[in-house]
N, C-alpha and C positions, 0 to 999 in steps of 0.2 A: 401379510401372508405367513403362514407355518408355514415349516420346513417342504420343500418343494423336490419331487425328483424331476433329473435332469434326463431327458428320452433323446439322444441321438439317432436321426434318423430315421423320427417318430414319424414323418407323412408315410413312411413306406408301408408298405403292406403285413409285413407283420407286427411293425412300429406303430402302427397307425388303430390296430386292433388292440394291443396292448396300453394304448391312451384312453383307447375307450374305456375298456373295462378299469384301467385306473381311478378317470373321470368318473364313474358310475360309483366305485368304493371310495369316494369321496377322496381321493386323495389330488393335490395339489401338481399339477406337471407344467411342465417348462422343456417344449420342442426347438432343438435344432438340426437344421438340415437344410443342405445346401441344395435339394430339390432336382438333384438331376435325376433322379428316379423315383423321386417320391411327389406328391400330390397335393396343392395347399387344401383340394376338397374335401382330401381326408383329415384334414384338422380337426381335432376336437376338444384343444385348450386354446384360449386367446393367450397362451403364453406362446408368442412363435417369434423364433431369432433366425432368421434367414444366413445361412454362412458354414463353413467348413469346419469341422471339430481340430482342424492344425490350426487354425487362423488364430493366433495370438489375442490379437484385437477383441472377436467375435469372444474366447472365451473368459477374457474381462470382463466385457458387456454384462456377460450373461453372470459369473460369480461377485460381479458389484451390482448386478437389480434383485438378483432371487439369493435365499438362503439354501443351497443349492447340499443337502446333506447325503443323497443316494444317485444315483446316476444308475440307467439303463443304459448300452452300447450296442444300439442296432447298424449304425452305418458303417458299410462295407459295401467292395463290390464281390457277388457272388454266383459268377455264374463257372460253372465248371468247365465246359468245352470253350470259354474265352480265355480264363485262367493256365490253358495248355498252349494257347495262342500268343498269349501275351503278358508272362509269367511278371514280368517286373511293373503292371500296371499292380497288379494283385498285390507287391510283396510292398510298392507305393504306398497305395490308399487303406490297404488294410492296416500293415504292419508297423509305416512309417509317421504316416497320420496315428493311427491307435496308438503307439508311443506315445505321440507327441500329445497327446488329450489325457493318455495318466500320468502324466508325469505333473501335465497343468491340474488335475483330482488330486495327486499330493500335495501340490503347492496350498492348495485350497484347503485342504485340511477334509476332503469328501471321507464321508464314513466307511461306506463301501459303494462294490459295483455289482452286476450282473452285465455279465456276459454273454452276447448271442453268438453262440459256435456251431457244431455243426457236425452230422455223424461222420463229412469225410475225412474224419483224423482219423477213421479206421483205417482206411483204403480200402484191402479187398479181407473181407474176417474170415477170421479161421471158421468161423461157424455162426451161426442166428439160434436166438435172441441173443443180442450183441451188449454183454455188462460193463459199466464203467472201467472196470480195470484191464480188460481186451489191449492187447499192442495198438499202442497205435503208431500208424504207418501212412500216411497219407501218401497218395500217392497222384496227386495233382495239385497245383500250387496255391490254389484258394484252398484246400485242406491242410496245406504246408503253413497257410498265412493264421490260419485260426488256430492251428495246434502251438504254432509261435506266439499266440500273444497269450494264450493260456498259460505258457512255459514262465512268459514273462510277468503275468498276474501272480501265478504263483509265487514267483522271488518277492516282487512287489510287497506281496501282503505281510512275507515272513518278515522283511525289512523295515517296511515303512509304516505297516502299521493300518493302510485301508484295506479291508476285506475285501475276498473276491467269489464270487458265485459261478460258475460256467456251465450254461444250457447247450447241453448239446441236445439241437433237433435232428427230426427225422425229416418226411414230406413235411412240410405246410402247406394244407390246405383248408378249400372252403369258403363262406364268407360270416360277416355277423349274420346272426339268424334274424335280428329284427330288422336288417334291409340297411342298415348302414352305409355300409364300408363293405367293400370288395378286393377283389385282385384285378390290377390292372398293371402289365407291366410293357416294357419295350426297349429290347422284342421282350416276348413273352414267349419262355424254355421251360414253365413248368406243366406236367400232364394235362389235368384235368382242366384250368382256362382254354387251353389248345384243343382240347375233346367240343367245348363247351364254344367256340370262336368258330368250328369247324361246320357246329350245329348251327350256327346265326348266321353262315353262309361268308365269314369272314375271311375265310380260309378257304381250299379248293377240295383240300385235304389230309386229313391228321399223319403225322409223321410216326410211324413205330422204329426206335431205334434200335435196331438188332432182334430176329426170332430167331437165334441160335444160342443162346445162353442156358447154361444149364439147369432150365427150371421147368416146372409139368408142362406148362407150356408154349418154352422158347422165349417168353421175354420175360424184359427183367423185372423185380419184383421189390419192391418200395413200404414202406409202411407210412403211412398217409396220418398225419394228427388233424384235426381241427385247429383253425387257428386262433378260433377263441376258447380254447382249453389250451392252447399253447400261451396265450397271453395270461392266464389267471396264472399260469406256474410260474408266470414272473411275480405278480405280486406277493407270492407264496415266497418266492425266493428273496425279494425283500426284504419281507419282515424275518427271515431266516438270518439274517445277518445281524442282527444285535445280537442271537445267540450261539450261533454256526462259531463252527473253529475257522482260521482264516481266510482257507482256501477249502474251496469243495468243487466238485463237479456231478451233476446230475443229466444222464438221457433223458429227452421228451420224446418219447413216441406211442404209438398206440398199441405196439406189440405183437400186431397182426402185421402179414405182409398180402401185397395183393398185387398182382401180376397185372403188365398194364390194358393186356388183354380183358381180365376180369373187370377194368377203372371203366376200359370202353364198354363192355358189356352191359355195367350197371348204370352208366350214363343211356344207354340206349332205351334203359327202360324207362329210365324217369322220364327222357323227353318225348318216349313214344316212337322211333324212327330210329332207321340205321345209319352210321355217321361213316362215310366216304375215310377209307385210310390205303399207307399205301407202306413197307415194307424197306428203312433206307437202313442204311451201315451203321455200326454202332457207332457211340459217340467216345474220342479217347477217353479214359481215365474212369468209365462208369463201371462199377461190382455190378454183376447177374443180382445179388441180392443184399438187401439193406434192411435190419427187422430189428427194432430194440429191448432189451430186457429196461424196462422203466421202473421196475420193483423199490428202488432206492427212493426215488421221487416221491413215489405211493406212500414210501415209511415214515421216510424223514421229514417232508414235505406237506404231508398228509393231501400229495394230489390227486383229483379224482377228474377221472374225463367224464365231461358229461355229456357231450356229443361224437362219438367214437364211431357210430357205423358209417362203415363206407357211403348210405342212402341218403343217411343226412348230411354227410360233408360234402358229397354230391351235389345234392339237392339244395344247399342252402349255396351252393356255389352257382347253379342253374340260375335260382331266384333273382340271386343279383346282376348274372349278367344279361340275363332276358329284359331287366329293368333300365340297364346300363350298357347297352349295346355299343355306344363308343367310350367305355370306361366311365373314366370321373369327366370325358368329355362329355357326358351327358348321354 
């Protein structure tokens, strides 16, 4: 085997799209993940190591079979209204575990990383499009746990010498376009599967959380990426690290922002029929609005989306769960 990256995390749902597109650029990958939220159907390297990125054991396994040179870092738990719940599960699995796996990458002699972070290191922005060097301020503890371990990638690299890359997303959404791989999650807190769950009769009816936010109109408003243009800016960021300075950090989002109103609107067209919702409280720690400046990604990166409208991240999200009406339960 040539040199092989290492995908924590990789069944999960945006882990599991960025396999693909790796597998498709012919590059070599080697998944671990201990599958409480991710899915062995979305697999798509027979490189798979079942087990915890702290687990000592698991990551000897895995740096004495593969020649393990780049590592991707998708596992985390992320959900934001749990994270206000139960603050020291987050500051756990995110921050304690994510230690504990660079520090086993330095032992290892790993070249560099790429990191999946996340726009709520902002918390609430002074203003949209929202550019890398914006305060960041999180201000709920899964935004606290991702801007900590960036904090901590950063020392890392100056020190130790393995590079670090840090994606900050916007929405992920969507699915592969060629019918793959989907979103399936549980529960499932992101928009448009719930728009799209709501339609297959799986739901009673969609949740809108808060129409009093100060946006044209009352709810909050998200800028949505694809998630296979969110996977190819990892391999972008990859190959960016043989020649990138230590530490960098880049936005991924699509620039636009769209109101969740407008997400249910444009689902209503594609599927023909109006989808039952009903008006609950807002959720803690959620901004009115979230909208990225990505320009840096564009320059340096040289990333280009090429599924960006709301119709097709939609609609290729419709595809697959019309195909997959109990997930990857078939």
């Amino acid at each position: 085997m040539h040199d092989a990256i290492l995908v924590t995390g990789g069944a999960g749902y945006i882990g599991s799209h960025t396999v693909l597109e790796l597998v498709r650029a012919g590059r070599e990958v080697v998944v671990v993940d201990n599958l409480s939220k991710g899915h062995v159907r979305a697999l798509r390297t027979p490189h798979f190591i079942e087990g915890d990125i702290a687990d000592p054991s698991v990551l000897e396994r895995i740096f004495s079979t593969f020649p393990i040179k780049k590592v991707i870092h998708f596992a985390a738990q992320s959900l934001v209204a749990e994270s206000m719940r139960d603050p020291r599960k987050y500051f756990r699995e995110n921050v304690v575990k994510g230690l504990a796996l660079f520090d086993a990458l330095i032992d290892a002699g790993v070249e560099g990383i790429v990191l999946s972070s996340t726009a709520a290191v902002y918390g609430h922005p002074q203003g949209c499009p929202i550019p890398e060097d914006a305060p960041a301020v999180p201000v709920n503890p899964y935004g606290e746990s991702k801007l900590f371990l960036e904090t901590a990638l950063c020392r890392y690299a100056q020190v130790y010498g393995m590079k670090a890359v840090s994606l900050r997303y916007f929405n992920a959404a969507g699915a592969d376009p060629g019918g793959e791989l989907g979103e399936d999650h549980d529960p499932e807190t992101h928009l448009i599967p719930n728009i799209l769950n709501t339609a297959l009769g799986k739901k009673d009816r969609l949740e809108i959380f808060g129409d009093d936010y100060p946006t044209d109109d009352g709810t909050a408003v998200r800028d949505y990426i694809h998630v296979t243009d969110l996977a190819r800016a990892h391999i972008l960021a990859l190959d960016r690290i043989a020649e990138g300075p230590p530490w960098e950090v880049f936005n991924l989002g699509n620039a636009r922002g769209f109101s969740v109103r407008q997400v249910l609107d444009c689902a209503e067209r594609i599927i023909g029929r109006e989808i039952p919702f009903e008006i609950a409280p807002r959720r803690a720690g959620d901004p009115a609005t979230l909208v990225a400046d990505a320009s840096k990604a564009a320059k340096i990166l040289g990333w280009q989306q090429n599924l960006a409208d709301l119709e097709t991240i939609v609609g290729t999200a419709w595809q697959w769960a019309r195909a997959h009406p109990k997930g990857y339960g078939r």
